[in-house]
C-alpha positions in Angstrom: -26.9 5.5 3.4 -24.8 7.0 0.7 -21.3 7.6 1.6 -18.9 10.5 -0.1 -15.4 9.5 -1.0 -11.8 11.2 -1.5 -9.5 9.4 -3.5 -6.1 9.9 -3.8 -4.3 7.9 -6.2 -7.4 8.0 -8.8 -5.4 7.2 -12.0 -3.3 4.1 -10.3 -4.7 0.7 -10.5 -6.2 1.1 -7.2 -8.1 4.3 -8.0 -9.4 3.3 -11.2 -10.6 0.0 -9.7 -12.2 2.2 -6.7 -14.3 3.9 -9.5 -15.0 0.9 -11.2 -16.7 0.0 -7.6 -18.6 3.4 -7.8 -19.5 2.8 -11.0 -21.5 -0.4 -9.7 -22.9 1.0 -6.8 -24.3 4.7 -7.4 -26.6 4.8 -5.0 -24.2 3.7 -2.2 -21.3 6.4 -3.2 -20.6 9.6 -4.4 -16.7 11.0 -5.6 -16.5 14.4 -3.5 -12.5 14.7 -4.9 -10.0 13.0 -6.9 -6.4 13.3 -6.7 -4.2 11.9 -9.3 -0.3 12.8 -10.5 0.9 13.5 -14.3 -1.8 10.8 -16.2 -4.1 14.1 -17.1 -5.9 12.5 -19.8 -7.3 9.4 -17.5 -8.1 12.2 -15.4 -10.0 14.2 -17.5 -12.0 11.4 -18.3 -12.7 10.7 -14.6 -13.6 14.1 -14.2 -16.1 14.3 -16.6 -17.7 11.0 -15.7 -17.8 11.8 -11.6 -18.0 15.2 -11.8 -15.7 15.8 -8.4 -15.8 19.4 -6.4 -11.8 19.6 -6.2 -9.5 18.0 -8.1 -5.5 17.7 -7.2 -3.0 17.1 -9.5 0.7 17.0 -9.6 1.7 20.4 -11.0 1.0 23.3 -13.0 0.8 22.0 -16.6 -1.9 19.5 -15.3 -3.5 22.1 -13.5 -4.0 24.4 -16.5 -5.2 21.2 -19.1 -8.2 20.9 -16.0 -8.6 24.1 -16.2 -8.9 24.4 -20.1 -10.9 21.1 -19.8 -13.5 22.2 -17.2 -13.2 25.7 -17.2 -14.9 26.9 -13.0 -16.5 23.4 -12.7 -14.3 22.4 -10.5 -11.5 23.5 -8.1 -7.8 22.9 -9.1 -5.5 22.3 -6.5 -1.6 20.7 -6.8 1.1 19.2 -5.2 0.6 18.6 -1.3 -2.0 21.1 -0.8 -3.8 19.5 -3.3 -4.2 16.1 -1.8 -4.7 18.0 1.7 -7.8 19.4 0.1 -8.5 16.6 -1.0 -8.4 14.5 2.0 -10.2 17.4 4.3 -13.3 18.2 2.3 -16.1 18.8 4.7 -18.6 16.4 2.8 -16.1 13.2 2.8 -16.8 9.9 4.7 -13.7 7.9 3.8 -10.6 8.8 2.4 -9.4 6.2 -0.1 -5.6 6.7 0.3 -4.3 4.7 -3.1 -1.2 7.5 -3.5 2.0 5.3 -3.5 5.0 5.7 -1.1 5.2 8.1 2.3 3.5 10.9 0.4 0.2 9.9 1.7 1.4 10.3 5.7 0.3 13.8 5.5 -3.2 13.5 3.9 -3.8 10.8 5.8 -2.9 12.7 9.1 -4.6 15.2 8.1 -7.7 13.7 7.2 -7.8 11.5 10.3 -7.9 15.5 12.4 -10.9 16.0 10.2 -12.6 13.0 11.6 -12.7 11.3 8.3 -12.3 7.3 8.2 -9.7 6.3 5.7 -10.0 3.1 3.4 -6.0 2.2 3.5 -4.6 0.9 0.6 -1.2 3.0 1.0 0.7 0.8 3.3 3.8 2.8 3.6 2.0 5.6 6.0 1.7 3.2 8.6 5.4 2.0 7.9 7.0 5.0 8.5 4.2 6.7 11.4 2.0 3.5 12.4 2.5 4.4 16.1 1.3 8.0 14.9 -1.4 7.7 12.4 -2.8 4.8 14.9 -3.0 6.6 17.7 -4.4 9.5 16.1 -7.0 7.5 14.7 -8.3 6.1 18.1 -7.8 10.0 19.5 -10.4 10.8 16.7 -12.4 7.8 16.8 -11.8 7.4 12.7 -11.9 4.1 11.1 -9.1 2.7 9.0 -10.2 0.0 7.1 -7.5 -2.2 4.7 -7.9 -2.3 1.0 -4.6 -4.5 0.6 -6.5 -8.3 0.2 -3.9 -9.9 3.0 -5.2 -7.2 5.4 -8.8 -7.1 4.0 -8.9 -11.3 5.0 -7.5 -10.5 8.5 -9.9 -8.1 9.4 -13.0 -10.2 7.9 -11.2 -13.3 9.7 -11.1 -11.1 13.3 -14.5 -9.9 13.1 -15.9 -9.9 16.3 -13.2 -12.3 17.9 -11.7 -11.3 21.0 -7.8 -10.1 20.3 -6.6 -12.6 23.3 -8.0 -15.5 21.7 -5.8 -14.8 18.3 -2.2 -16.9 18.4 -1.2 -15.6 15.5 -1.6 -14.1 11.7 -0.2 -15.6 8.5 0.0 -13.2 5.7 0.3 -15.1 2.2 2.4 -13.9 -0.5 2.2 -14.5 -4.3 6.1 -14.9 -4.5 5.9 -12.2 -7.0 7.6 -12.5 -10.6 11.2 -13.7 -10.0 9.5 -16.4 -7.0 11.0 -19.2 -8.7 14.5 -17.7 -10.1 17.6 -18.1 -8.4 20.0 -15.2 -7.3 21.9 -16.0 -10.5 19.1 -15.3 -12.4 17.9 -12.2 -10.6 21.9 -10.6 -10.8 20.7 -9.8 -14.6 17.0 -9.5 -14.0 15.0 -6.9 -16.3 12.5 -4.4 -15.7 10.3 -5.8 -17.5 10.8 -9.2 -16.1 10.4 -7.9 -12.6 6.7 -5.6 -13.7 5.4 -9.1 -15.3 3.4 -10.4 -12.5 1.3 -14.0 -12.3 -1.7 -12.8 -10.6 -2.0 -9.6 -9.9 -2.9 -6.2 -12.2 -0.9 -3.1 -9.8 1.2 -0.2 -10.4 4.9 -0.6 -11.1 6.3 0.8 -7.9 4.6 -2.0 -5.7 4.8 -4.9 -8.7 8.6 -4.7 -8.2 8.3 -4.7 -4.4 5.9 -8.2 -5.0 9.5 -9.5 -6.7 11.7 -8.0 -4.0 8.8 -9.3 -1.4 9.7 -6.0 0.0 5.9 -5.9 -0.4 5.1 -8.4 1.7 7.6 -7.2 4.2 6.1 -4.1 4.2 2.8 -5.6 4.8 4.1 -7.4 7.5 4.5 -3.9 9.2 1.0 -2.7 8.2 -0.2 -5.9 10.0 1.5 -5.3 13.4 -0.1 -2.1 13.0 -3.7 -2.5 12.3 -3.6 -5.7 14.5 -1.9 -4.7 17.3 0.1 -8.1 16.8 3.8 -8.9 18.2 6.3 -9.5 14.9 6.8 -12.9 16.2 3.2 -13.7 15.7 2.8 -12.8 12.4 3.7 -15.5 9.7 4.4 -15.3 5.6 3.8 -18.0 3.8 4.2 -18.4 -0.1 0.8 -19.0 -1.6 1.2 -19.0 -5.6 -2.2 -19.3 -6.5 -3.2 -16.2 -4.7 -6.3 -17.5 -3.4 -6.5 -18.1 0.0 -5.7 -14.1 0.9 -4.7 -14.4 4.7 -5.2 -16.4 8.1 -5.6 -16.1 11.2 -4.6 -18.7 14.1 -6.5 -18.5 17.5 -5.6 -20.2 20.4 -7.6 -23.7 20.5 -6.0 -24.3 16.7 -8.7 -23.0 14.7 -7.6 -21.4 11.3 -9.6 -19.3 9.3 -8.9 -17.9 5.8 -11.0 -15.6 3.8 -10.5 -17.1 -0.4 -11.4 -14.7 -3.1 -10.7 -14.5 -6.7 -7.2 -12.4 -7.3 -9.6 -9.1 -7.9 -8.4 -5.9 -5.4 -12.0 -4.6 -6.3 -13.1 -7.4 -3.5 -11.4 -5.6 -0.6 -12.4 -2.4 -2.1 -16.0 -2.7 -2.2 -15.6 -4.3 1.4 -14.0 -1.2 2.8 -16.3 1.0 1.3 -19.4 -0.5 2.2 -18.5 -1.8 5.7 -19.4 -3.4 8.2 -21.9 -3.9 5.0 -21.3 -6.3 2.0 -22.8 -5.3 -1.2 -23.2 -7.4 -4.4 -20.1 -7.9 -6.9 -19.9 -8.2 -10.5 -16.6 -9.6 -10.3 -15.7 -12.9 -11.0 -16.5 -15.3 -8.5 -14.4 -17.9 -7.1 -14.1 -21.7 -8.3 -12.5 -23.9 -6.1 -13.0 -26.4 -9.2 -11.4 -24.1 -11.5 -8.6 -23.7 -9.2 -8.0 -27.5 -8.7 -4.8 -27.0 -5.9 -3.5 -24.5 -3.8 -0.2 -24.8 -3.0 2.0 -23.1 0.1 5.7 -23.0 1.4 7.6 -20.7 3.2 9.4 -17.9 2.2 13.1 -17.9 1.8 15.1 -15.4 3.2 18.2 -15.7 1.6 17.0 -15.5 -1.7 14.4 -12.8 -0.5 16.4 -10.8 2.0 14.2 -7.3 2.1 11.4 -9.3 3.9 14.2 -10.5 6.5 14.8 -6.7 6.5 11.4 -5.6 7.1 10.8 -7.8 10.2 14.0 -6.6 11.4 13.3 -2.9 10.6 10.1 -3.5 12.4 11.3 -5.2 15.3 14.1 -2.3 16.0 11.0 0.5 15.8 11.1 3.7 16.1 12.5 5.4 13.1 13.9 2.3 11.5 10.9 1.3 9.4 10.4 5.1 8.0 14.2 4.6 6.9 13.8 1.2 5.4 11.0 2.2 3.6 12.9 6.0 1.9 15.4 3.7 1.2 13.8 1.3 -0.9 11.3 3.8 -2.8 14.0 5.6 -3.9 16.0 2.4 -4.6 13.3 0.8 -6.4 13.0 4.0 -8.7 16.3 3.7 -9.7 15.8 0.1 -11.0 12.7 0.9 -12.6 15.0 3.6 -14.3 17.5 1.4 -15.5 20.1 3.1 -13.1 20.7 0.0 -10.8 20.0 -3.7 -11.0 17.9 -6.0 -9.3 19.8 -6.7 -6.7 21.5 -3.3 -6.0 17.6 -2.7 -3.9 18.4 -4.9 -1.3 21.8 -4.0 -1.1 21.2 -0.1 -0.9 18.1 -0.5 1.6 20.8 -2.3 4.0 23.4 -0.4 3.5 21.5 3.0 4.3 20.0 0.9 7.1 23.0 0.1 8.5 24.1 3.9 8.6 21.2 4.8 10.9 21.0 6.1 14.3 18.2 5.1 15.4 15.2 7.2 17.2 13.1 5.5 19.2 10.2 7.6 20.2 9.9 9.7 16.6 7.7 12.7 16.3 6.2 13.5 13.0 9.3 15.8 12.2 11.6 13.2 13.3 9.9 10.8 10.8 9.8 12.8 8.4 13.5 14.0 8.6 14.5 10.3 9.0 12.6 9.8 5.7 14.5 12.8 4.2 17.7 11.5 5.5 17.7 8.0 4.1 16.1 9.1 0.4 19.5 11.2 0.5 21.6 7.8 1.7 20.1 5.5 -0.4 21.6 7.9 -3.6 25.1 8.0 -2.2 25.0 4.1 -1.7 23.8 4.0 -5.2 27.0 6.3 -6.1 29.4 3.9 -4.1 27.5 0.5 -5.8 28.7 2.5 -9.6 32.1 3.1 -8.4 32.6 -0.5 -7.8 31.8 -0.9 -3.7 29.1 -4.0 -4.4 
């Protein structure tokens, strides 16, 4: 049976990779909305080739070229509303939430009140609200399903295994581009240095979390999360190949691993088409291609944000939702040219460090928590330019 789809995020690599699934499958889905942010002219084109009911874009300008584009053939919405909308529509199945950063905890709220499953590929709602959205979700008896690939593996690996056989889950990381450089080298690391990734095609934002492995930190979050697992459970191990995309550990010493090709359409089409698999154009795996895989662990002094992360989510409460404001707007900054490389780590601890926590948080108290830290993490920035590194 056909199944309707919101995306939010359409014009960021995992939007336009969501289409590309679409695009293979017609019969199986149908785009209902798109959301996107400023990139009007990929949206246009998306527009005109899915032929969405509402579209949602960042602000007015974009609003009126839509509008001059499409004329009434489809509803303009922006800015928070929009992507409400959006998520809401009465015809949507699954919400493909692909926005980056906490501005997909609302949609995604909302959207779980509407009954509507969500395909997860925006990590940072369950990082600031996971005890929220996840309880919500069960309230409503929603779905979420993980686009990430480490998540994607975990829940193909758990599939129909009882949670009290499972010892534990090990997450695999790329080691993203600095994996290999010392802190010497990453003191005078480059933007473009940091966006130049081995394996994998993403937007910037999460690209430079992959070289902080705030990523994978973050991940580790999502992971307790969806999985219900204890932090102490849940492993990272550096995989460079990017092959072998998670594990999971049960009890008697079994291991299992899902392998894949470095493609995010994979865990895409998965979550769409679930519990379902549907054939893939995609380029398959080679074991013989690939010759080795390799794995060590992760160091933390070189790679202190995912030391960070399992601390943040150890404390609770309103610790991860600060961690996680701290280092968007952190990571910003570098990707601006306003603060190096390492001034991310040091500004997420610092704001860190300045918390109170809250330990039972209510969807105001995240998202003041969230607002609190974004305005933190600019006054540590102020206090790393005047000299206080």
């Amino acid at each position: 049976m056909s199944r309707t789809i919101a995306l939010l995020g359409s014009t960021g690599s995992i939007g336009t990779m969501t289409l590309d699934v679409v695009q293979s499958h017609p019969e199986e889905f149908r785009v209902a909305t798109l959301a996107a942010g400023r990139n009007i002219d990929l949206l246009l084109l998306q527009i005109e080739q899915f032929r969405p009911e509402i579209v949602s874009v960042a602000d007015e300008a974009g609003r009126d070229a839509v509008r001059a584009r499409f004329g009434s053939q489809v509803e303009v919405l922006t800015g928070l509303e929009g992507l409400i909308a959006c998520a809401t529509h009465p015809d949507v199945d699954v919400v493909v939430t692909a926005v980056v950063g906490s501005v997909g905890l609302l949609p995604t709220m909302k959207a779980l009140e509407a009954g509507k499953d969500i395909a997860l590929a925006n990590k940072e709602t369950l990082v600031a609200a996971g005890h929220l959205v996840m309880e919500l979700a069960q309230a409503k008896g929603c779905a979420i399903l993980p686009v990430d690939s480490e998540h994607s593996a975990i829940y193909q690996c758990l599939h129909r295994e009882r949670p009290v056989d499972v010892d534990r889950i090990i997450l695999t990381a790329s080691g993203g581009s600095f994996r290999d450089k010392t802190r010497e080298e990453m003191q005078v690391a480059t933007v473009s240095g940091a966006l130049n990734h081995p394996n994998w095609a993403m937007g910037a934002k999460i690209t430079v979390d992959s070289a902080t492995l705030m990523n994978k930190g973050l991940e580790v979050i999502e992971a307790h999360w969806l999985f219900g697992m204890p932090y102490d459970r849940i492993d990272v191990v550096v995989h460079p190949e990017s092959i072998v995309h998670s594990l999971v550990e049960f009890v008697d010493g079994s291991v299992l691993a899902q392998l894949g090709s470095p493609d995010m359409r994979i865990p895409i089409q998965y979550a769409l088409a679930y519990p379902n698999r549907l054939p893939a154009p995609f380029k398959r795996l080679n074991l013989l291609e690939v010759g080795q895989l390799h794995f060590r662990a992760p160091d933390f002094e070189r790679f202190p944000l995912l030391r960070m992360c399992f601390e943040a989510g150890k404390a609770g409460g309103s610790m991860p939702t600060v961690l996680n404001a701290a280092n968007e707007v952190a990571n910003e900054l570098f990707r601006k040219e306003q603060i190096g490389f390492l001034d991310i780590e040091r500004t997420v601890e610092r704001v860190m460090d300045r918390h109170t926590l809250h330990t039972h948080p209510s969807l105001e108290d995240v998202m003041a928590a969230d607002s609190w830290a974004r305005q933190q993490a600019l006054e540590v920035v102020r206090d790393l330019e005047t000299g206080g590194r």
